[in-house]
C-alpha positions as CSV (number, residue, x, y, z in Angstrom):
1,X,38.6,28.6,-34.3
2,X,42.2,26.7,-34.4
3,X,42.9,28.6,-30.8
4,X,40.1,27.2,-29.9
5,X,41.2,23.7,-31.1
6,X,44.3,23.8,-30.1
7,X,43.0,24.8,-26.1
8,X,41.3,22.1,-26.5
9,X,44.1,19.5,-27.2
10,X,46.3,21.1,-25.0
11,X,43.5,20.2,-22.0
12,X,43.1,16.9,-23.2
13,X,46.6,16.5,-23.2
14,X,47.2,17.7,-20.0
15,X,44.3,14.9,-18.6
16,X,45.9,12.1,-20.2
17,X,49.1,13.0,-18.2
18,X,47.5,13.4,-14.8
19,X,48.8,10.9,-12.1
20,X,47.0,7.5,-11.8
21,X,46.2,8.8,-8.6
22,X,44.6,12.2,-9.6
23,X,42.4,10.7,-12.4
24,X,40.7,8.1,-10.3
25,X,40.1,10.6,-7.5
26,X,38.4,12.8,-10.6
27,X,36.9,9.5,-11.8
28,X,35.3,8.4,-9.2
29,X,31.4,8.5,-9.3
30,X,29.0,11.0,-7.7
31,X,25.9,9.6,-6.2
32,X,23.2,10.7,-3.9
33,X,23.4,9.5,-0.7
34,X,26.9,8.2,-0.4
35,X,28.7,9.4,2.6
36,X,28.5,6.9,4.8
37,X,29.4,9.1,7.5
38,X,26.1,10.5,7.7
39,X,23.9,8.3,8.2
40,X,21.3,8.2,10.4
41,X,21.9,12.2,9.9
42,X,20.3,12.3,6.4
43,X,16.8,12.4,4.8
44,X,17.2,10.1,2.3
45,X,13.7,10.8,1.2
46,X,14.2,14.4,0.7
47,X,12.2,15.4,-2.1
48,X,10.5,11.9,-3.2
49,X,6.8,12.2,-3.0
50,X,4.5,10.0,-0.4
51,X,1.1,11.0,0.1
52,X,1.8,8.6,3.4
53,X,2.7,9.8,6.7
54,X,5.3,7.8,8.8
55,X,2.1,7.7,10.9
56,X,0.1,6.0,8.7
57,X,2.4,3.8,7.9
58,X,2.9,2.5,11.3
59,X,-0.7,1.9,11.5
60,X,-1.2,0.7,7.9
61,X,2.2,-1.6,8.5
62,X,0.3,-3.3,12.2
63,X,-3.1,-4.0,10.0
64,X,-0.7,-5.7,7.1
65,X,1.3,-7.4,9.6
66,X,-1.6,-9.2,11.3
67,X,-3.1,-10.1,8.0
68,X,0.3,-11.6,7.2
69,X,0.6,-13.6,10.4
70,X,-2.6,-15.3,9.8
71,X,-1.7,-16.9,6.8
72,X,1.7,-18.3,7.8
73,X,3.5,-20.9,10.4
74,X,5.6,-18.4,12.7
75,X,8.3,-19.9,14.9
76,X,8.2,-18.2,18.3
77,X,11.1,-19.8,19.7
78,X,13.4,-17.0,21.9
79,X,16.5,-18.4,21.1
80,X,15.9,-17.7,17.6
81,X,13.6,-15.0,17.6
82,X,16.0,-13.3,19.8
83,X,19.4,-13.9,17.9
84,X,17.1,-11.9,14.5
85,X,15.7,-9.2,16.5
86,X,19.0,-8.4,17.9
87,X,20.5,-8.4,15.0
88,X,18.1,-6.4,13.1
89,X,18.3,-4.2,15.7
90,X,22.0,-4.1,15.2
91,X,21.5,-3.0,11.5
92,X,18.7,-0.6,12.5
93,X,21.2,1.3,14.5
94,X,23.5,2.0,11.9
95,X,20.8,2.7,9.2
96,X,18.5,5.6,8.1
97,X,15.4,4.3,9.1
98,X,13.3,6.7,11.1
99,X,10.9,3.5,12.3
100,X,11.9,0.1,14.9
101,X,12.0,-2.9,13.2
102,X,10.0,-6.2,14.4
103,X,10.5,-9.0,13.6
104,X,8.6,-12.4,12.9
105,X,10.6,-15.6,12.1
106,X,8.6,-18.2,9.6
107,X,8.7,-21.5,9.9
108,X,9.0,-22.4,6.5
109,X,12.3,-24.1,4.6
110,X,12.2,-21.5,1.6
111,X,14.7,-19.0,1.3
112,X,13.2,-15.8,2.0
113,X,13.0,-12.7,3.5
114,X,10.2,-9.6,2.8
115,X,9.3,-6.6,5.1
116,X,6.2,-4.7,4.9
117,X,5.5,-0.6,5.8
118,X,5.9,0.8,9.1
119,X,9.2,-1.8,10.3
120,X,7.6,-5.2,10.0
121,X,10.5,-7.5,8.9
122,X,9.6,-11.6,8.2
123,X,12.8,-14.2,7.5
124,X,12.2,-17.4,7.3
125,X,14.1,-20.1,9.3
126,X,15.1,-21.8,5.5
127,X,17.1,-18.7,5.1
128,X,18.8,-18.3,8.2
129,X,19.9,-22.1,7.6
130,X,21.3,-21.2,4.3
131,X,23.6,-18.3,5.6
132,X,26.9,-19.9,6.4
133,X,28.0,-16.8,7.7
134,X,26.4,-14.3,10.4
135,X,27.5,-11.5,7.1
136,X,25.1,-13.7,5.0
137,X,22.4,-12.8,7.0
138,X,23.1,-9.5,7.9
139,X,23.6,-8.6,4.2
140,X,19.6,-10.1,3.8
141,X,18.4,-8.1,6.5
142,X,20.5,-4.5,5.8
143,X,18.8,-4.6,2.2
144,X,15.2,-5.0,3.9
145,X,15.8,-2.6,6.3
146,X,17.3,-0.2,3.2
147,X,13.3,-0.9,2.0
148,X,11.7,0.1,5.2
149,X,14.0,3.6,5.3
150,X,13.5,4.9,1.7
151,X,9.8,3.6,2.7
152,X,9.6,1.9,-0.8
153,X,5.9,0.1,-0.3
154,X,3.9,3.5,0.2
155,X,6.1,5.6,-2.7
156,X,4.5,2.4,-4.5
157,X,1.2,2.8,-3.2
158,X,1.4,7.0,-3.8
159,X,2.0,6.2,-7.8
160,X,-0.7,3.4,-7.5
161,X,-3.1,6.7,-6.5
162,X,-1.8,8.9,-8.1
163,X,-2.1,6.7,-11.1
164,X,-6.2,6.5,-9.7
165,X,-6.7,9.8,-9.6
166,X,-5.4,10.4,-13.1
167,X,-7.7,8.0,-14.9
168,X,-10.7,9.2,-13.5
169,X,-11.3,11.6,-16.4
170,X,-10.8,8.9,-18.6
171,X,-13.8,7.3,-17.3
172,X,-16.0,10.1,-17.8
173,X,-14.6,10.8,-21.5
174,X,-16.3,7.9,-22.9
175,X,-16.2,6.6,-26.5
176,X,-13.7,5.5,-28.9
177,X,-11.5,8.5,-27.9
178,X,-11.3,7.8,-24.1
179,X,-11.4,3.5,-25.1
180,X,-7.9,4.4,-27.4
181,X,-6.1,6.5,-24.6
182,X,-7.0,3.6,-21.9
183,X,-5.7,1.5,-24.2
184,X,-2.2,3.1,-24.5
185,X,-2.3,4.0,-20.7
186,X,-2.3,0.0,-19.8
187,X,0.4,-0.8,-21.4
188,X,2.8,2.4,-20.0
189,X,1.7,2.2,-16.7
190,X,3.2,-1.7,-15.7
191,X,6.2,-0.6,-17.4
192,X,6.4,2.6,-15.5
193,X,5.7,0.4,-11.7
194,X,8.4,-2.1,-13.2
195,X,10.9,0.6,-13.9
196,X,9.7,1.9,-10.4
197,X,10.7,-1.4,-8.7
198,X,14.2,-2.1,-10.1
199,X,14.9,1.3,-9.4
200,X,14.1,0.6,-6.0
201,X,16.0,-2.5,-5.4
202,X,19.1,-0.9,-6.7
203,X,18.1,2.0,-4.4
204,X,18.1,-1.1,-1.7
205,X,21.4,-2.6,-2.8
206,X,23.1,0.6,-2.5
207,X,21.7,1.5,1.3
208,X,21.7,-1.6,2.3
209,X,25.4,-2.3,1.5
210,X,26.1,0.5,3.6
211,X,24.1,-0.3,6.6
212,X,25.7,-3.5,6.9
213,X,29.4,-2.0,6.6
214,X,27.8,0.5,9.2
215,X,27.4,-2.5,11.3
216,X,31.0,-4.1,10.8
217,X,30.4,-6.5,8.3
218,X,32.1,-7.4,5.5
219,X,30.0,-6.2,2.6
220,X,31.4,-9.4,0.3
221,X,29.1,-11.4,1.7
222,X,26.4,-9.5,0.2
223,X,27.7,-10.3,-3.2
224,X,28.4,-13.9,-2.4
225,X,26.1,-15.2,-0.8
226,X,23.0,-14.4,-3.9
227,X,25.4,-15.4,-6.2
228,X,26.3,-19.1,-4.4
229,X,22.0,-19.2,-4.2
230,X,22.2,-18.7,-7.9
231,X,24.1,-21.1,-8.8
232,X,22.6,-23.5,-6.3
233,X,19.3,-23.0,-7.6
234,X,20.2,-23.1,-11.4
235,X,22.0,-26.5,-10.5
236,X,18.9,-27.5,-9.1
237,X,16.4,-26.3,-11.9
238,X,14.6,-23.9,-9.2
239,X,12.5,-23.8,-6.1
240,X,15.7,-23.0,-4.0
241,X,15.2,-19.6,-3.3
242,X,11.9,-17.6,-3.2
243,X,13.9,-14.4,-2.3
244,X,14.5,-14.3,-5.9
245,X,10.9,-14.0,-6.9
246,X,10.1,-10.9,-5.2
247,X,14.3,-9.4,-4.9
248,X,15.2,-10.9,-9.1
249,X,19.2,-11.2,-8.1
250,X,20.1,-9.6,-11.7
251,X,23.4,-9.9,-13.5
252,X,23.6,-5.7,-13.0
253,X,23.0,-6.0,-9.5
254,X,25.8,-7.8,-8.7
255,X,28.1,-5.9,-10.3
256,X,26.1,-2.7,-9.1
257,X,27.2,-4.3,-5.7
258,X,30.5,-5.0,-6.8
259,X,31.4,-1.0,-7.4
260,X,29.1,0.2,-4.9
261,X,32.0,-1.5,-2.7
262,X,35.4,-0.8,-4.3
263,X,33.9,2.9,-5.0
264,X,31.8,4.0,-2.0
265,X,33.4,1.7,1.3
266,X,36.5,2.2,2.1
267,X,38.1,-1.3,2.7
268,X,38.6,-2.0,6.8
269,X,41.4,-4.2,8.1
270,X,38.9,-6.2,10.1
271,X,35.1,-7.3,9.1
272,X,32.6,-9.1,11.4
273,X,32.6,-12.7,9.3
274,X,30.4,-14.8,11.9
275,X,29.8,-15.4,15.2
276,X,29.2,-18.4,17.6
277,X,25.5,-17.3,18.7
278,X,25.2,-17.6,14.7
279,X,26.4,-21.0,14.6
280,X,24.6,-22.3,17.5
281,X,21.2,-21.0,16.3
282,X,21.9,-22.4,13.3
283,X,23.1,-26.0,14.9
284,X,19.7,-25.7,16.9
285,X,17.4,-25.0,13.8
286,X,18.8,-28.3,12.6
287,X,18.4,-30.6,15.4
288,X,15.1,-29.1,15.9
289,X,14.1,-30.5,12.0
290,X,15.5,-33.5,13.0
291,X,13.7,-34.1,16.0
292,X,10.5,-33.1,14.3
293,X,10.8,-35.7,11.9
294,X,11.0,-38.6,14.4
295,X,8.5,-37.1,16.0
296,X,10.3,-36.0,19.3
297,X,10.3,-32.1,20.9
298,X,13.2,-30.5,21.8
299,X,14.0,-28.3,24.4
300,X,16.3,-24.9,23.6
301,X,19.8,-25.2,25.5
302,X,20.4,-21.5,26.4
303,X,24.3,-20.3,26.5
304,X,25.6,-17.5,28.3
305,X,27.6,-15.3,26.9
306,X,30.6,-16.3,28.9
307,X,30.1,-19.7,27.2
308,X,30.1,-17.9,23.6
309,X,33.3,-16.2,24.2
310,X,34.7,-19.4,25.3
311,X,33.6,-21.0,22.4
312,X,35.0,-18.4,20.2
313,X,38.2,-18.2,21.6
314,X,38.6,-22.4,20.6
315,X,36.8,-21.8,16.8
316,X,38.9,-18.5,16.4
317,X,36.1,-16.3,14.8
318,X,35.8,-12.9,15.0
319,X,33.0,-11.4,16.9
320,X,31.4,-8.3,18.3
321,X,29.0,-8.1,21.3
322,X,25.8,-7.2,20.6
């Protein structure tokens, strides 16, 4: 027993004397799905169930999508339309998803930003105002397009059957017996979907953050940009940012984020920050509010990208092409 003991001290010994180096490299976290070097590679869905096919899902996604349309303003102006759907497209690319993205800009001056099953992505025009940054708005988009690869909204709708199928007997039971158990199942199954859905935005932070360092962004922006929201909307007492409502921006989320970066993406000397198409779509989403409220129309003014360049050049911003 004190050889035993004493084996044991000697190892523990021996850790606290490791260099600084060696004991974060045995320190640092394990997690499933972290090399970032193969994605697009991997099945991130290995082994979850989904009674959905990705064939369904495109069909059950296009019947969602319509419903969707008919109950909001869309803006289908190409210069904007175009500028999003590029740079989904951009995030896509350097993502897991198995499915192509569309997207549909709303006209609408919330904050907020929602995809539904089979690649149907919606951002509305309040958001891409509120990005300062063409990071800002990647960040948005890489953590919807993290929902549409681990195919979140059907693993939701397979525990909503499953959940179906397993109450059926209760139905049949009948009498206090069955009314007691029905009783004790309603109150564990919200809990279990609401355990369900923060596991899958955190599922959603952590692929997302990766996509958009796939895609050359600097993954900061992530963490800034919710938490500048957050404070803007607790200055303002609410109603700033609907994203909230459906994505809750949690104190453990951040700082999720936070070691998801300094653990998991190795830092880059250069990050795409913004770009001048981002700026310009950005410029035009404002005169075109402004015009609408005198009443005027306004006309896109298109650039080419010889123009952007230029215009880069004088600002100084870094920029990829697309």
């Amino acid at each position: 027993m004190r050889f035993a003991i004493r084996i044991c001290f000697l190892l523990l010994l021996a850790g606290a004397v490791l260099p600084a180096g060696a004991q974060e490299k045995r320190a640092k976290p394990r997690k499933k799905n972290a090399d970032i070097t193969q994605i697009g590679q991997r099945d991130i869905n290995k082994g979850s169930w989904n009674l959905w096919s990705p064939e369904r899902e495109i069909e059950l996604g296009m019947q969602m999508a319509t419903e969707t349309e008919r109950t909001l303003w869309l803006l289908r102006d190409p210069v904007v339309v175009g500028y999003v759907s590029d740079l989904a497209e951009r995030i896509v690319r350097n993502s897991d998803a198995r499915m192509p993205v569309q997207v549909r800009v709303v006209d609408a001056q919330e904050i907020n930003a929602f995809a539904l099953p089979g690649g149907h992505f919606f951002v509305t025009t309040g958001l891409i105002r509120a990005a300062e940054t063409e990071a800002e708005l990647a960040s948005v988009i890489a953590h919807e397009v993290a929902h549409l690869a681990a195919r979140h909204a059907t693993k939701q709708m397979t525990r909503a059957t499953i959940w179906s199928w397993l109450s059926i007997p209760l139905m049949i039971l009948g009498g206090p017996t069955a009314y007691a158990i029905q009783q004790g199942a309603t109150l564990a199954v919200p809990l279990t979907f609401l355990k369900f859905s923060r596991n899958a935005e955190r599922e959603a932070d952590f692929l997302g953050l990766q996509y958009h360092y796939a895609g050359g962004y600097d993954p900061v922006a992530f963490v800034d940009f919710f938490e500048r929201l957050r404070q803007e909307e607790q200055s303002k007492k609410g109603g700033i940012a609907k994203v909230f409502s459906t994505h809750p921006m949690t104190g453990d989320r951040i700082v999720a984020a936070e070691r998801t970066i300094e653990n998991y993406l190795p830092e880059r000397q250069e990050y795409v920050v913004t770009t001048s198409r981002h700026d310009e779509v950005r410029e035009y989403l404002a005169r075109l509010e402004s015009v609408r409220r005198r009443g005027e129309t306004y006309e896109p003014v298109l650039h080419r990208r010889s123009d952007r360049r230029a215009s880069e050049k004088q600002k100084g911003k870094s920029r990829e092409p697309f």
